[in-house]
N, C-alpha and C positions, 0 to 999 in steps of 0.2 A: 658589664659596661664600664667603660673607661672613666675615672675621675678624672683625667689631666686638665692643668689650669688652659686658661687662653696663653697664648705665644705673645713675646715679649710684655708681661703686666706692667702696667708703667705701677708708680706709688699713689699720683693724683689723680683722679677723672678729667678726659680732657674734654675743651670743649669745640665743637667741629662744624664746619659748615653742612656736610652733609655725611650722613653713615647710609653704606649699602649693604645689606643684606641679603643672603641668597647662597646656593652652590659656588663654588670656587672649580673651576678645571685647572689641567694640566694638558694644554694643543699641542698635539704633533701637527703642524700641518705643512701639509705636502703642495706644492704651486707647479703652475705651469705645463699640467697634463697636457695631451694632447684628447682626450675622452677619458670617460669612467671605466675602469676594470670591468670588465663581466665574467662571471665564474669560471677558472680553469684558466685567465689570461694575467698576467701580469704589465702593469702602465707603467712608467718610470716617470720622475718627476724631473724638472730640473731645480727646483725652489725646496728648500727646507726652513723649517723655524722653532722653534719651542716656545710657547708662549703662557703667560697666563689667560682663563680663558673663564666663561660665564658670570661672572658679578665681577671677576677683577677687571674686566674689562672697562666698565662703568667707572670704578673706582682709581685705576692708571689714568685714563679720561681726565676724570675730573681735578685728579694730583696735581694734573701736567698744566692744567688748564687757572692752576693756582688758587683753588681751594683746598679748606685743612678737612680731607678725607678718611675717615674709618672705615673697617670691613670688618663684617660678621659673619662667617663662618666655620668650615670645618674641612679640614685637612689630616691626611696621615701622618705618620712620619717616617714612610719610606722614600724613595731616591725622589719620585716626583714631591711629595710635599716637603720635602727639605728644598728642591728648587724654586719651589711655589714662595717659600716660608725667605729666603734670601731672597729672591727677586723683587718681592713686595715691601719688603721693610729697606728693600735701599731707594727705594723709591722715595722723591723730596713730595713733603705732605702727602705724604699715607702713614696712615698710623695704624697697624696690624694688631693692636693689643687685642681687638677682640676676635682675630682670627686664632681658632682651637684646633690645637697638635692632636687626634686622635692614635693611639697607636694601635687600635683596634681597628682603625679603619683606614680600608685602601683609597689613597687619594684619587680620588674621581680623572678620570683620564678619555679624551677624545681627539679622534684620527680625522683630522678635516681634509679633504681632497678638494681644492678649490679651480676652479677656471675663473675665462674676467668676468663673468656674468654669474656664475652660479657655483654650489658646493654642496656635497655631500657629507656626511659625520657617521662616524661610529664611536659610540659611547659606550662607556663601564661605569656605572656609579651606585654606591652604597646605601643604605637607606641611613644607615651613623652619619655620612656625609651630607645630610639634606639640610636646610637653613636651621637652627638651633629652634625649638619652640617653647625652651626657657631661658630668663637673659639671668647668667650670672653674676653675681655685685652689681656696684653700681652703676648708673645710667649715666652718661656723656650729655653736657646740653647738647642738641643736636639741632641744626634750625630745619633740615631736608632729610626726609628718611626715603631711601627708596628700597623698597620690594615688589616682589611678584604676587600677583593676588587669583594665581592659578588654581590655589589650593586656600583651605579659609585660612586667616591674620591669625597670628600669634596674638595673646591677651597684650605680650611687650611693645605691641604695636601700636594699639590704642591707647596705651599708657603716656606713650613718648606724644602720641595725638595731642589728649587730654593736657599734658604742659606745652603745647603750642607749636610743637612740631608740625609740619608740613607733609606729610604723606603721599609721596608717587608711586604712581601702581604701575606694573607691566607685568607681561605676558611672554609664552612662549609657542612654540609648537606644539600642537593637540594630538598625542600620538594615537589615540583611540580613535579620532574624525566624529567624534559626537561635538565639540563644541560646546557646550554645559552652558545653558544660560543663568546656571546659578553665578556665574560671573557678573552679571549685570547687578547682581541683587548685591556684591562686597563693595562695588562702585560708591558705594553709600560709605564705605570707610577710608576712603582716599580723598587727596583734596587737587591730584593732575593722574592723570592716565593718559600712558602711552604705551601705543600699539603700531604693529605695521598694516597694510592694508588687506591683509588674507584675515589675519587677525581681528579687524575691526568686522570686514562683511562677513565671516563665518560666524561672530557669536552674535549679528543685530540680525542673520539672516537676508541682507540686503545685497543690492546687486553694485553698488557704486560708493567709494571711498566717502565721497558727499552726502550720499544719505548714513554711509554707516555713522561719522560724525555725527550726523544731528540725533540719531538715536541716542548715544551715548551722552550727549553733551547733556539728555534729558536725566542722566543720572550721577554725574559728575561734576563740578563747579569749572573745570578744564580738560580738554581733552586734544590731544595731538595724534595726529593719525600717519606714520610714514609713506609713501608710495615713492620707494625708488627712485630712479631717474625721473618720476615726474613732480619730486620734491618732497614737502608736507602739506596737509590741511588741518586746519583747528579750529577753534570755536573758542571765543573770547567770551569768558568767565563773565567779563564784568556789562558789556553790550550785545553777549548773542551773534555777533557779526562770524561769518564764517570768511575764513581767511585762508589761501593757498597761496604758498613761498616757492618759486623754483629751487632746485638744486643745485651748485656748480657743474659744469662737466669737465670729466679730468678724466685721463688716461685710469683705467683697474685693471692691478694686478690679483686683489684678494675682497671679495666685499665681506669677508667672514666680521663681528662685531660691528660693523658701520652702523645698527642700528643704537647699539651698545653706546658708543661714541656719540651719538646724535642726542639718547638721553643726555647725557656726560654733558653736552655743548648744553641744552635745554636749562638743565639746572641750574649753570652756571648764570644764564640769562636771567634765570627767576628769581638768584642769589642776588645779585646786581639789579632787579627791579625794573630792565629792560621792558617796552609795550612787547608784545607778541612776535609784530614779525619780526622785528628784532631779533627776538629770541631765538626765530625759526633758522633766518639766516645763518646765523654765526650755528647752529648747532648743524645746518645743512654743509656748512664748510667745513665743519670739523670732521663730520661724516665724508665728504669727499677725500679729505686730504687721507683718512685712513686707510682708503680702499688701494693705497699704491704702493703699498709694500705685506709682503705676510703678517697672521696673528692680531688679531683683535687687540690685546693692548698693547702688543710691540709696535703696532702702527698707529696708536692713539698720538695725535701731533701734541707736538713742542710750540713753545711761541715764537722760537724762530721760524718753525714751514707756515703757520699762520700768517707773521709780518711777509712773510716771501709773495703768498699768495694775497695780502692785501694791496702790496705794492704793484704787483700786475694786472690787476683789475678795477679797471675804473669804473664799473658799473656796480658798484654797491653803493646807496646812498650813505652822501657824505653825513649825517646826523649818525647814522648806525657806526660807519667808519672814527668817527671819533668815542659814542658809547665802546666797541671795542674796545681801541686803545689806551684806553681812560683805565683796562685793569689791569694792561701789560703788567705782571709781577715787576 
């Protein structure tokens, strides 16, 4: 097993709005099919992109979005994790120090074949590459940790709890189709969970994004549920009120990461102390505006497409339109 330290160690521990933790990719992703391959045929694309891809996504997100971001993980150091390892660190507010060079281990890599509506993947990934489950040196104040709580929490997790960290949990796809409701029981270690809507009715067993929230919300202090084009739903922590936010509609080229993106906006809302749908909003625009160019963080927006698209729409209320503006970097 590889001792190598984490990439770029800075000399101080820094202190950071939010550290994500999780898998790191390396997206091939192909746009503009006209349908999905089926064995023996060949599709042609007209769209290509490289991107970074599963937790850097979150993490590009929130950079862009003008908080001071960390990421924890693990990467090779062949031709993709040298791309991974430069893309991320020129990135303004990311700070990569706890992302680890493994040279034993193949950077995690996936083939996404997207249309406007849906996408496929095909994945390679290591078990060396999986989120770290001991933290090396020492700890970053951090005010927002986000991981996936697919699999049980690192001890380092509760740790960063216990000094007053903020703990966000997500999920992924359940490649087995059991759904494990031991899920619901780590719900008790997080302080926001967010899911999408397959996600939410497959692990409460329910039929309707509405109930799957309120089951959740029974175990959670917060709970954000995505449903696509017909927005979010949530459950407010502090009155129980259940709340659904439209989403923008905008032209898609790629929805690959737009859920990715939509934590990214959330946090940011939570960071800033936004009310809820506040939060849902801006994190629902963020998510659109992603969906219209390839790759999950290559299309996590700037605050220039955000002003663009605040400036064309007059139907966001004007209290939230100034909360926005209020953190233009």
């Amino acid at each position: 097993m590889s001792t190598s330290p984490w990439s770029h160690r800075k000399e101080a521990v820094s202190v950071l709005d939010v550290l994500f933790a999780g898998e790191v990719f390396c997206d091939l992703v192909f746009g503009g099919i006209p349908h999905l391959p089926t064995p023996g045929t060949e599709v042609y694309a007209d769209r290509f992109a490289v991107s970074p891809g599963g937790t850097a996504n979150r993490a590009v997100a929130t950079a862009r979005l003008g908080l001071r971001t960390g990421i924890l993980g693990v990467i090779g150091t062949d031709l993709f994790g040298e791309h991974l390892a430069a893309r991320l660190a020129a990135e303004k507010n990311l700070d990569p120090t706890w992302l680890r060079r493994d040279p034993a281990v193949h950077t995690p890599v996936t083939v996404a074949v997207t249309q406007e509506h849906d996408r496929a993947f095909l994945t390679y990934e290591e078990k060396g590459a999986l989120r770290p489950e001991v933290w090396e040196g020492e700890r970053p104040d951090v005010r927002f940790l986000q991981l996936g709580i697919g699999r049980p929490l690192p001890a380092w997790a509760a740790e960063f709890r216990a000094r007053g960290t903020r703990v966000v949990g997500g999920v992924g796809w359940d490649p087995t189709g059991q759904w494990s409701r031991d899920l619901l029981t780590r719900l008790a270690e997080v302080d926001v969970f967010v899911c999408n809507a397959v996600e939410a009715t497959s692990y409460t067993r329910t039929e309707t994004v509405e109930e799957a929230v309120k089951v959740l919300a029974d175990h959670v202090p917060d709970v954000v549920v995505t449903d696509g084009g017909h927005g979010a739903v949530a459950v407010d922590g502090d009155t129980g009120e259940l709340v659904r936010v439209a989403v923008p509609r905008v032209p898609a080229v790629d929805p690959t990461g737009a859920g990715d993106v939509f934590t990214a906006g959330l946090i940011t809302g939570l960071n800033h102390d936004w009310p809820l749908a506040t939060r849902l909003r801006f994190a629902g625009l963020c998510a659109a505006l992603s969906v219209q160019s390839l790759g999950g963080a290559n299309s996590a927006p700037h605050w220039e497409a955000i002003d663009a698209f605040l400036e064309r729409t007059p139907r966001i209320p004007d209290a939230d339109l100034i909360r926005i503006r209020a953190i233009k970097p």
